[in-house]
C-alpha positions as CSV (number, residue, x, y, z in Angstrom):
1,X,46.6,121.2,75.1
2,X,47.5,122.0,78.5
3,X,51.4,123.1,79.5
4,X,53.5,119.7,79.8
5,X,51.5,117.3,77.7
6,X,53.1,115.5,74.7
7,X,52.9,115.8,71.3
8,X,53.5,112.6,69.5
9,X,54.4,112.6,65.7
10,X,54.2,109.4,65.7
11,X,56.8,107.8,62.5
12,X,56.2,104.4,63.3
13,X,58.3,102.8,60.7
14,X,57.6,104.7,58.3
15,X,59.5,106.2,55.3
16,X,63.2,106.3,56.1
17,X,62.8,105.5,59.8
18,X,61.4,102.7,58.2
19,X,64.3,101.2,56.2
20,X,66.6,102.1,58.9
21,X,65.1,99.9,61.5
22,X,63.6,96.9,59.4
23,X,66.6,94.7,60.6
24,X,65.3,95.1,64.2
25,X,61.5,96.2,64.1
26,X,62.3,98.6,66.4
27,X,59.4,101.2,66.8
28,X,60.5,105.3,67.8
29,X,57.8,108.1,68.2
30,X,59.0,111.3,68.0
31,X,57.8,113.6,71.3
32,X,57.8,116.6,72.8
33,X,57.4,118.6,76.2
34,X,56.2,122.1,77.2
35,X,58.3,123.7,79.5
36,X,58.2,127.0,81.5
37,X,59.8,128.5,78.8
38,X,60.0,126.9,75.7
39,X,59.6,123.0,74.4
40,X,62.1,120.2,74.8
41,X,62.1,117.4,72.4
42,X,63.3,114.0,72.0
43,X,63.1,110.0,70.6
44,X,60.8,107.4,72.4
45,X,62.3,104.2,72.1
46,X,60.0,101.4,71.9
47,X,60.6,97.5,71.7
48,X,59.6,95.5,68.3
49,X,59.3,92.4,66.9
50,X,57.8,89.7,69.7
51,X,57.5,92.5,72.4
52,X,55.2,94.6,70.1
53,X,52.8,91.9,70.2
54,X,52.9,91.7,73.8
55,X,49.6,93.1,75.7
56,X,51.9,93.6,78.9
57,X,53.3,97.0,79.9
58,X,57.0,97.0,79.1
59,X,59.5,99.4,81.4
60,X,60.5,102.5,80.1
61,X,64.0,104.3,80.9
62,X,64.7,108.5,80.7
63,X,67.8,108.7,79.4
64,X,69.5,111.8,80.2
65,X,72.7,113.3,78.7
66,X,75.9,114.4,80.0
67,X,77.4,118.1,80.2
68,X,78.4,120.4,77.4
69,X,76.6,120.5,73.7
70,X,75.4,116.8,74.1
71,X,72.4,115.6,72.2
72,X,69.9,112.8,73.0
73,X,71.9,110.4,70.8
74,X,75.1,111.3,73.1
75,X,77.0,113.2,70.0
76,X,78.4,116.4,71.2
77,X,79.4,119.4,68.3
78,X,82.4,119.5,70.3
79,X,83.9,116.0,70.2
80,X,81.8,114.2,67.4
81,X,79.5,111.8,66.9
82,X,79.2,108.4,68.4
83,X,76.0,107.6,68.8
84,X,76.4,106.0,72.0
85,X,72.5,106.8,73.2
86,X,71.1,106.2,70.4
87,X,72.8,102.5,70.4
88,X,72.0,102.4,74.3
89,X,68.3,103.0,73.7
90,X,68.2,100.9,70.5
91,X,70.3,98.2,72.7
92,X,67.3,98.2,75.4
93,X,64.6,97.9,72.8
94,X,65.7,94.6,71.4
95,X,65.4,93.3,74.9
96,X,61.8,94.8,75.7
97,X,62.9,98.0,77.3
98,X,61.5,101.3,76.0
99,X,63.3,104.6,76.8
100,X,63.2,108.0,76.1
101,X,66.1,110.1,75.0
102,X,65.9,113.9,75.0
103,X,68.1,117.2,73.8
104,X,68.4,119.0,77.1
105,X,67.7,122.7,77.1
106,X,69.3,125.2,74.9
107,X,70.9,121.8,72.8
108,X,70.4,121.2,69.4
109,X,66.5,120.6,68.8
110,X,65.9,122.0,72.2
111,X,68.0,124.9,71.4
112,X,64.9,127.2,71.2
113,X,64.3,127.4,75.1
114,X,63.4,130.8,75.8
115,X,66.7,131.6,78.2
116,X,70.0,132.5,78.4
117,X,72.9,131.4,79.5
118,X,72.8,134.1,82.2
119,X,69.7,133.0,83.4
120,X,70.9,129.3,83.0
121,X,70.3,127.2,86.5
122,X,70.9,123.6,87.6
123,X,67.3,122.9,88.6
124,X,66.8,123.8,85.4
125,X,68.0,120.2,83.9
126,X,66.5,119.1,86.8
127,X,62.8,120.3,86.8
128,X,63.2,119.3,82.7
129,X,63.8,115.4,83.7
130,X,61.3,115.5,85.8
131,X,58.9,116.8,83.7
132,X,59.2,113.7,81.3
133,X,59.4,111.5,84.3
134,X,55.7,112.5,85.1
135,X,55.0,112.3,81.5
136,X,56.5,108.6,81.6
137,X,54.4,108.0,84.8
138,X,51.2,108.8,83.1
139,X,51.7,106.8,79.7
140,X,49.8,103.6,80.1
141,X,51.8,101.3,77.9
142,X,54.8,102.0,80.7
143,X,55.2,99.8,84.3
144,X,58.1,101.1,85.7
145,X,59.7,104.3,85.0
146,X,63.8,104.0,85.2
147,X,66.0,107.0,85.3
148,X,69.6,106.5,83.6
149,X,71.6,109.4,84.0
150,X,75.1,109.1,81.8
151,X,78.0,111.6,83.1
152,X,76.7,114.7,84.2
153,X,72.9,113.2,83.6
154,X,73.6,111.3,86.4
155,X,73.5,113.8,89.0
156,X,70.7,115.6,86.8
157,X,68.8,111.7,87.2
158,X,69.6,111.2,91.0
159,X,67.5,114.6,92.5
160,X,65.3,114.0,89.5
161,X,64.0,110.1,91.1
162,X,63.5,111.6,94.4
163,X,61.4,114.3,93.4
164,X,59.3,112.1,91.1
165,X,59.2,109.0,93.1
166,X,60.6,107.2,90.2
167,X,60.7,103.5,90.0
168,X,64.5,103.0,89.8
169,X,68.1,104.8,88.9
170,X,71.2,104.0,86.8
171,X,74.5,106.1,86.9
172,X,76.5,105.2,84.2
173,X,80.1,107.2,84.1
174,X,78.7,109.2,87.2
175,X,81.3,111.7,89.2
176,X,81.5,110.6,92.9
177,X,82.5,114.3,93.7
178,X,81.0,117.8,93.7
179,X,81.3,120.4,90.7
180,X,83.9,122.2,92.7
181,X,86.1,119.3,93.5
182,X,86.2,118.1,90.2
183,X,87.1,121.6,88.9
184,X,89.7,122.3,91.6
185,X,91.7,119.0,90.5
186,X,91.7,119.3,87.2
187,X,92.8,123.1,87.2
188,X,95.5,122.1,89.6
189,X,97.2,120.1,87.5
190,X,96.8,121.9,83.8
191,X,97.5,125.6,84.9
192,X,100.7,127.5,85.6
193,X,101.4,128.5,89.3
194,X,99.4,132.4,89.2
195,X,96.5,131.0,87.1
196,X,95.7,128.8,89.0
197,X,95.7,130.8,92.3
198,X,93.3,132.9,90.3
199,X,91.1,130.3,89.4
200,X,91.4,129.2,93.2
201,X,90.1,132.4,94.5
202,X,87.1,132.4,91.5
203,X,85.9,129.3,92.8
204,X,86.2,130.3,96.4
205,X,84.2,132.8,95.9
206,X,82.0,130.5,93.6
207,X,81.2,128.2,96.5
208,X,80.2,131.1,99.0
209,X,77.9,132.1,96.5
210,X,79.5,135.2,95.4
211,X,80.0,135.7,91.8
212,X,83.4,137.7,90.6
213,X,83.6,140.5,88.3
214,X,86.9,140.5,87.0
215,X,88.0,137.0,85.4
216,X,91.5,136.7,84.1
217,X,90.2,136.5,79.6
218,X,92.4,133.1,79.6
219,X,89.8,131.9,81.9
220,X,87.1,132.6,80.5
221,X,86.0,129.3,79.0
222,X,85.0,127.7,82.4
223,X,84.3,131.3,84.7
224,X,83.3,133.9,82.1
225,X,80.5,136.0,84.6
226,X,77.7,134.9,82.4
227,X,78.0,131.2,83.3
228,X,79.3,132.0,87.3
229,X,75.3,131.4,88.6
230,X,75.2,128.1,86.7
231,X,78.4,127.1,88.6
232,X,76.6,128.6,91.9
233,X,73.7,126.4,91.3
234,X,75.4,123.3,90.1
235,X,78.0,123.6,93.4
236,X,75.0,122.9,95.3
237,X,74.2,119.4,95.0
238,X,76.8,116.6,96.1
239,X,76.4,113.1,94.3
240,X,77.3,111.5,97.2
241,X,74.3,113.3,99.4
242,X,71.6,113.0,96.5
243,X,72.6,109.3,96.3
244,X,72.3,108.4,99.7
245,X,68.8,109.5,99.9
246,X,67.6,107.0,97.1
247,X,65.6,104.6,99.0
248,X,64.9,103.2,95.2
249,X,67.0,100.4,93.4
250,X,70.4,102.1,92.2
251,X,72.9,100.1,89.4
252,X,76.2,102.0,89.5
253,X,77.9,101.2,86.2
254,X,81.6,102.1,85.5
255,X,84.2,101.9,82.5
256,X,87.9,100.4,83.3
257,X,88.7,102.9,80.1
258,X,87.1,106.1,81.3
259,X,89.7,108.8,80.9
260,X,87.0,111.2,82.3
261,X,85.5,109.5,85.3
262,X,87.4,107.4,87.6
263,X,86.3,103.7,89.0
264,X,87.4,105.2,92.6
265,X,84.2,107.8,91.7
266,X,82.3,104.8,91.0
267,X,83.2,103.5,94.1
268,X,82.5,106.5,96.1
269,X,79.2,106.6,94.9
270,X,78.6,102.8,95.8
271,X,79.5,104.1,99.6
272,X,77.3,106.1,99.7
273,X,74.5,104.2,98.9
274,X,75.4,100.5,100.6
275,X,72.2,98.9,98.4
276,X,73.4,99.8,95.1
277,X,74.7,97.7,92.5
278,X,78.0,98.3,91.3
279,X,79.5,97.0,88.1
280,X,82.5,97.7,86.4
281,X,82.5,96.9,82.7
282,X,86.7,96.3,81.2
283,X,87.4,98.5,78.4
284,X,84.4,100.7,78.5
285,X,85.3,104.5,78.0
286,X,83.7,107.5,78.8
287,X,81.3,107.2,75.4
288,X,80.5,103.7,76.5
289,X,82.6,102.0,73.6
290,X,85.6,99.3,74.1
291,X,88.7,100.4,73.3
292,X,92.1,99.3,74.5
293,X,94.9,101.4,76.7
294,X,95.6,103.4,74.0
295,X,95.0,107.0,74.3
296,X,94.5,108.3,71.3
297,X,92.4,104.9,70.4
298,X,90.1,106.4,73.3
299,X,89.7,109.8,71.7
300,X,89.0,108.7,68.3
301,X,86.1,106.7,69.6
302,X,84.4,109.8,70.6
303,X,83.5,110.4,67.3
304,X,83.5,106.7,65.8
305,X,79.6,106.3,65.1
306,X,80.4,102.8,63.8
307,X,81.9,101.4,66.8
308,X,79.5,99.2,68.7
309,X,78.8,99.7,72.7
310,X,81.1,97.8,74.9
311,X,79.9,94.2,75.7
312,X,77.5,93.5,78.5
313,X,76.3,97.2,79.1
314,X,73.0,96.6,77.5
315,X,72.8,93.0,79.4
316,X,73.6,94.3,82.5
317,X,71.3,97.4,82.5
318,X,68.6,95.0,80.8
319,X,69.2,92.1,84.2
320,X,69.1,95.1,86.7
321,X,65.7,96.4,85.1
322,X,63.8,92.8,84.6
């Protein structure tokens, strides 16, 4: 089978998959995709019940993940396991959406990519998305092919739609501001005075494209010189330029609860692109659950895979698609 071509194990309610999903006759395919250097996998979504029995195409929407160890279901190893994804896609199914969720390279099934960390790139995430986007493209049972890119995923999703002339794009929790930017406020206000001058002049250099030997150890989590290309790469691309060259339909969707992304991002990114859609959803954090102005109410939802999505996230993605 030729480089890039699926391999569907198809477990089509079946077994456990099976008894998980009676309830809502949802239908998942489990799929793969050769890369470069390695495979990717992930979960095809597909709707049930009354939409099975449809002989129309149905949508289908690439779901991609945000930063750090994040998995197709949107549980990260770091802050725990919510499920939000895997809800999100289950969510769209019910409605007659099909999507298709994927661990991004080097996470958790995906982990085998043949690379490093060294050799780590932004195009990277970006050549991977659209890689299923063709795949997508190509799979008769689809119409349209929707990109929805959550947190970092949505700058991933925005470059990925242009280069794969994809039918439509949804940021959800998307930063209106570059890499850098985002970096420099956050340092500025949690380091002490000569830390953070020497973080300044790492990502000085950072932006000019210059990497930097000697990197303070108490920095290391965020510029150790194995990850400094990645940073290069990733400084690159400006959500506000990548979205303003979407001729395609854009949703913009933002949480009042988001402790991580800001509704004024949200905003910027609607500026940018005058046609877009912008809705902001009250009480909707950062992992897409409703929680109230409690902090630590917020955190703990991170890892609450109980907690249901906040209401009208599904509706509104499900209006903007049909």
């Amino acid at each position: 089978m030729a480089s890039g071509d699926f391999y569907l194990q198809k477990k089509v309610n079946q077994g456990v998959e099976k008894e998980e999903q009676s309830e809502k006759e949802l239908t998942v395919e489990e799929v793969s995709l050769e890369v470069d250097d390695g495979v990717l996998y992930g979960t095809l979504q597909l709707p049930g019940g009354e939409y099975l029995l449809e002989s129309k195409k149905h949508p289908v929407v690439l779901i991609i993940a945000g930063s750090g160890p994040t998995d197709r279901n949107g549980n990260s190893i770091v802050s725990g396991e919510n499920n939000s994804l895997k809800m999100l896609a289950e969510g769209l199914a019910e409605g007659g959406i099909a999507s298709l969720r994927y661990d991004k390279r080097m996470i958790a099934e995906s982990s085998g990519i043949n690379t490093s960390e060294a050799k780590l790139r932004f195009n990277d995430f970006i050549n991977d998305a659209v890689g299923w986007i063709n795949k997508l493209q190509q799979d008769r049972r689809f119409s349209d092919v929707y990109v929805l890119g959550h947190s970092q995923g949505s700058l991933i999703g925005m470059v990925a739609v242009r280069q794969s002339n994809a039918d439509g794009f949804i940021s959800i929790a998307g930063p209106g501001r570059n890499i850098a930017q985002i970096l420099e406020r956050q340092l500025s206000s949690s380091l002490p005075g000569e830390l953070k001058q020497e973080s300044f002049r790492i990502l000085n250099s950072l932006k000019s494209g210059e990497t930097v030997a000697d990197v303070d150890p108490k920095l290391n989590s965020l510029f150790r010189p194995a990850i400094q290309p990645f940073l290069i790469s990733y400084m690159k691309y400006d959500p506000l330029i990548e979205i303003g060259k979407l001729s395609v339909p854009v949703l913009i969707v933002q949480g009042t609860r988001d402790l991580q992304v800001s509704i004024e991002d949200a905003q910027r990114l609607k500026e940018a692109n005058s046609t877009a859609e912008l809705v902001i959803i009250e009480n909707m954090n950062h992992v897409l659950k409703e929680v109230s102005a409690d902090p630590a109410e917020n955190i703990a939802a991170y890892s609450k895979s109980d907690l249901p999505l906040a209401d009208d996230l599904v509706k509104v993605i499900n209006e903007f698609i049909k």
